[in-house]
N, C-alpha and C positions, 0 to 999 in steps of 0.2 A: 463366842464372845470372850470369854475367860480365858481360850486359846489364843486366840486374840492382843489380846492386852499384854500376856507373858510373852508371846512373841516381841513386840515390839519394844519389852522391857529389857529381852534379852538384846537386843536389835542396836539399842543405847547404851547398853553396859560396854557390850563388845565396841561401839563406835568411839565410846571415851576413852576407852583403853587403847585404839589401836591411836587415836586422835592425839595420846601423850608421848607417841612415835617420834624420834628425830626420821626414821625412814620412812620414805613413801611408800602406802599398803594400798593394794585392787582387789577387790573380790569378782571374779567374773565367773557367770551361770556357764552352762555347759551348752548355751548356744553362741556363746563369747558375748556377751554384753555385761558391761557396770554395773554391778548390783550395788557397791561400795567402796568409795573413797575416803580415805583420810586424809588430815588437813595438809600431811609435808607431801604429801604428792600434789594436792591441789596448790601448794607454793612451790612448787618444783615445777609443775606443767603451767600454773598461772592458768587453770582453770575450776572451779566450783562444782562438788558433787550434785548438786539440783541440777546440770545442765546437761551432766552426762551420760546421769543413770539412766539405765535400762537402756541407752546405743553402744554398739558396737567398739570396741576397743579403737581399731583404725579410725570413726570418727572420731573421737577424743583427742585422742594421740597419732599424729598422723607418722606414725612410723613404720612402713613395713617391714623391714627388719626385723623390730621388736612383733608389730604384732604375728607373723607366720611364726615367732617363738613362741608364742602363747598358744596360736593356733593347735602345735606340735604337743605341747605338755596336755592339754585339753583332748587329744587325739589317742595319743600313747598313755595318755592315766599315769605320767611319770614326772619325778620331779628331774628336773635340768635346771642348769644355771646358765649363765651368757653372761659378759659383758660389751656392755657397748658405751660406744662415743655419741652423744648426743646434745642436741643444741636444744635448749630451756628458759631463757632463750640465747643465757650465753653456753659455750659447751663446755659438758661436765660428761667427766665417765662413771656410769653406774655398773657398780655387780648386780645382776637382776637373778632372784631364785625363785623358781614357780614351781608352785606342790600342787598336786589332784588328790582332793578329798570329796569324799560322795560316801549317804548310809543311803542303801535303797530302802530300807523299812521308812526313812522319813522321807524318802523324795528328795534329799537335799545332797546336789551334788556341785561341782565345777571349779575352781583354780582360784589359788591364794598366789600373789605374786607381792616379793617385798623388794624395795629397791635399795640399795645401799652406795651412797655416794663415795667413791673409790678417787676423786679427782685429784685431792692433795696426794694420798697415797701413791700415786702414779706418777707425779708431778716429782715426787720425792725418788721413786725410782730412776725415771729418767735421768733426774742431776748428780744423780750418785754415779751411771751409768758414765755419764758424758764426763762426771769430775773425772775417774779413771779411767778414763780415755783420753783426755787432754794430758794426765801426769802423765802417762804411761809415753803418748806422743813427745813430752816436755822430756823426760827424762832417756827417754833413745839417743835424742841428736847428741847432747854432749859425751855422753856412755860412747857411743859410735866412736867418737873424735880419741875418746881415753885409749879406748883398743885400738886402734887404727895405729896411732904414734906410737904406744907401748911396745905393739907389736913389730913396728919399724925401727923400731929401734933395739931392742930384742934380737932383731934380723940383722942387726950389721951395721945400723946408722949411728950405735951408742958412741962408736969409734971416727965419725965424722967429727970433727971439730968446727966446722964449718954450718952444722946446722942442727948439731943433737941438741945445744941449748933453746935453739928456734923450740923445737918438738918439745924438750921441757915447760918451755912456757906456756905453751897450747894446751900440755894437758892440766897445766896448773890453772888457765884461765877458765877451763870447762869444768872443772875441781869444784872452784871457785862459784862458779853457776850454780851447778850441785848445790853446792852450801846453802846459795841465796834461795835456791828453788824450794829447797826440803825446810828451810826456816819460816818462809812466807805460807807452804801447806801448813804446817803446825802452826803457825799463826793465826793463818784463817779458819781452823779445825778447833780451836780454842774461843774462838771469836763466834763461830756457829753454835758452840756447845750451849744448851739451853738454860745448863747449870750454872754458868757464868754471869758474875753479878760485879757491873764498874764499883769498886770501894771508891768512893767521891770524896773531896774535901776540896778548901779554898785556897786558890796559887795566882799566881800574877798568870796571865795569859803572855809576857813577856819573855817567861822564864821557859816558856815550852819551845816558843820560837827561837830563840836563840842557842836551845840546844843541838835544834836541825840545823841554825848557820853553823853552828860549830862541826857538826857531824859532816855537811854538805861542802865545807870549806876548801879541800884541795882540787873538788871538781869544778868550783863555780870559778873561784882563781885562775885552773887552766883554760877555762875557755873567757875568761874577763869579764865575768857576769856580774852586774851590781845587782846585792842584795839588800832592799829598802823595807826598813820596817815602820809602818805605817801609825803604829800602838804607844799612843800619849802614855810615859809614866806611872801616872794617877790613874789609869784606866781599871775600874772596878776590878777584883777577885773576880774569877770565874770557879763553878763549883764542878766539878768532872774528876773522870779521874788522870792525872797528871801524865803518867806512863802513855795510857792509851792516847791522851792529846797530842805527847809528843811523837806518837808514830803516824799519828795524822799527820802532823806537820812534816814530818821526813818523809814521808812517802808524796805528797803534794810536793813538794820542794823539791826532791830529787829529780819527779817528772818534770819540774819546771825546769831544772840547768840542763835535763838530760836532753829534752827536748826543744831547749832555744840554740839561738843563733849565737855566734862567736860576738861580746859584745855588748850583749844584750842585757836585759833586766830582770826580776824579778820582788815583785812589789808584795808586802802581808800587809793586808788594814783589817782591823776590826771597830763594829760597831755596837752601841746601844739599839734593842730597837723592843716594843713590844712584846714579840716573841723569845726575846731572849742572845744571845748574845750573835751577831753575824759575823761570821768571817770571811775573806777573801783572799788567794792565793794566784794573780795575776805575771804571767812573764810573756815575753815581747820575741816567743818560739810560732812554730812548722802552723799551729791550728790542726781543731779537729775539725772533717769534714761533717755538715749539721746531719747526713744519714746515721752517721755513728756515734750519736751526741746517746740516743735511747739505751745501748749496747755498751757504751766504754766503764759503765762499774761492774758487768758481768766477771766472773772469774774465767782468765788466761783470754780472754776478749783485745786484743792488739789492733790500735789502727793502721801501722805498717809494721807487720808482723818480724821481716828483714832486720829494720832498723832498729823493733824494741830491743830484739835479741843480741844484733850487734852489739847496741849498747848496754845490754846486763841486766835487763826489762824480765822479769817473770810473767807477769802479766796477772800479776794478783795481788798488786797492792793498792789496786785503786778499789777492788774489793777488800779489800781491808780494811780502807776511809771506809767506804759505805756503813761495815757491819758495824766498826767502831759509835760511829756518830747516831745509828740509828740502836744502839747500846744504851745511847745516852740520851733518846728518845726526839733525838735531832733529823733535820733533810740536811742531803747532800746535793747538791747540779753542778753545770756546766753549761758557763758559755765562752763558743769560739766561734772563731773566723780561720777560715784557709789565709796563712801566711798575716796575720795579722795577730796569733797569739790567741792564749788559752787564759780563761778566770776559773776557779772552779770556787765556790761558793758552799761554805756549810755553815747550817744556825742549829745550838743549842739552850735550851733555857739555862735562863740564868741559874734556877737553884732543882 
């Protein structure tokens, strides 16, 4: 009886303990069945240790994968790890480690298995992955284009009069890309960094926009684009940070002349609203097709990947807006139509 009782003292101690776990813990006997569940596995699998105990792992958890991993450490008396991809019922990938502990003097044997949720970790590898593979694709094509012409000209075309200035200007235009490309990564590299904190203070919302008309001016010109600004005088301060507003604004704005039609417009209004201040950046351009509406603030994400480039598009300044606005604890969207023009839409609070 007195046996007893310290058992199931012990039984509670270890259950509180393992139960102040961010990881989900199993204790399974050496015929494979639950002896013990803790609660982040029972929120991880979305089910309750009264229901499970004492049945077989596979019914719990209907994974065979995992369980012939379990089976195998239980078999071999070893510890192994594995990770796997698994649905919880959204999918999450776990590093799973399973140890075989057994005293024979007490009879007490079978496998501790702890789960560690690896999902973001992973998630974070990948986009590291894919980032440097996108710069590395981004920065080939114009590189290609610099040696190609150096080298042709190098070869005997310097002395062309007829087309060595062409070739200068190609590599000056690919130079040029460079620039924009390696400015826009340390931009966004800056804008990702966790350390980075918007210094805020109060500016007319006027003054930001019309620093992009100012910057945007000799291309909206060349293609006769009117640019209408929507933002009454008197319109409240807004509290942000100024710099970063205005590269909001330049990068929306830019896509708008780069992307309309010969002629065409381009509209800013801002509003009061509950939430805090709304903006809009509308022009009377190509339209995003609604597939790519989820995708277009992804980084180097291009709707027509030809065109962005043609026209000097990196394809990470609409990731730029994002990280910015969502800095300043703001939503970004997007709405368009095919051939009927793009709004994209960003609200920040007011203070």
């Amino acid at each position: 009886m007195v046996d007893e009782i310290k058992e199931k003292k012990r039984r509670g101690q270890l259950k509180a303990m393992l139960d102040s776990m961010v990881e989900g813990v199993i204790v399974l006997d050496t015929s494979g069945k639950l002896t013990l569940v803790n609660r982040a596995f029972e929120e991880i699998f979305g089910i309750k240790e009264e229901q499970v105990s004492e049945h077989s792992f596979i019914e719990a958890v209907r994974n065979p994968e995992l369980d012939s991993f379990l089976k195998d450490v239980l078999e071999t008396q070893r510890t192994r790890e594995i990770e796997l991809e698994m649905i919880t019922p959204v999918e999450r990938v776990f590093k799973i480690r399973a140890t075989f502990f057994g005293k024979e003097e007490e009879g007490k044997k079978g496998l501790i298995a702890v789960f560690y949720d690896v999902t973001e970790i992973r998630k974070l590898e990948r986009s590291k992955t894919d980032f440097v593979a996108n710069v590395s694709h981004e920065l080939r094509t114009p590189l290609a284009s610099i040696k190609g012409f150096t080298e042709t000209l190098l070869d005997g075309a310097l002395e062309d009069k007829e087309n060595n200035r062409k070739f200068l200007g190609i590599i000056q235009e690919n130079v040029n890309r460079l620039d924009r490309l390696i400015s826009d990564i340390l931009e966004l590299s800056k804008m990702e960094s966790a350390r980075l904190k918007p210094v805020k203070d109060f500016f007319k919302i006027n003054d930001a926009v019309l620093k992009a008309v100012e910057m945007l001016g000799p291309g909206s010109k060349k293609k006769n684009i009117k640019i209408e600004i929507k933002i009454p005088e008197n319109f409240p301060q807004i509290y942000a940070n100024k710099d970063m507003l205005e590269q909001v604004f330049i990068n929306l704005m830019d896509n708008a002349v780069k992307f309309n039609k010969e002629g065409g417009s381009v509209t800013v209004e801002a509003l009061e609203t509950p939430a805090g201040v709304k903006v809009s950046v509308k022009d009377t351009g190509l339209g995003i097709p609604k597939e790519d509406h989820a995708r277009i603030f992804e980084r180097f994400y291009r709707v027509d990947k030809g065109r962005s480039r043609e026209l000097g598009g990196t394809g990470l300044g609409l990731a730029i807006v994002k990280h910015i606005i969502e800095l300043h604890d703001g939503t970004v969207g997007v709405e368009s139509e095919i051939n009927e023009g793009t709004t994209f839409i960003f609200t920040i609070p007011k203070e």
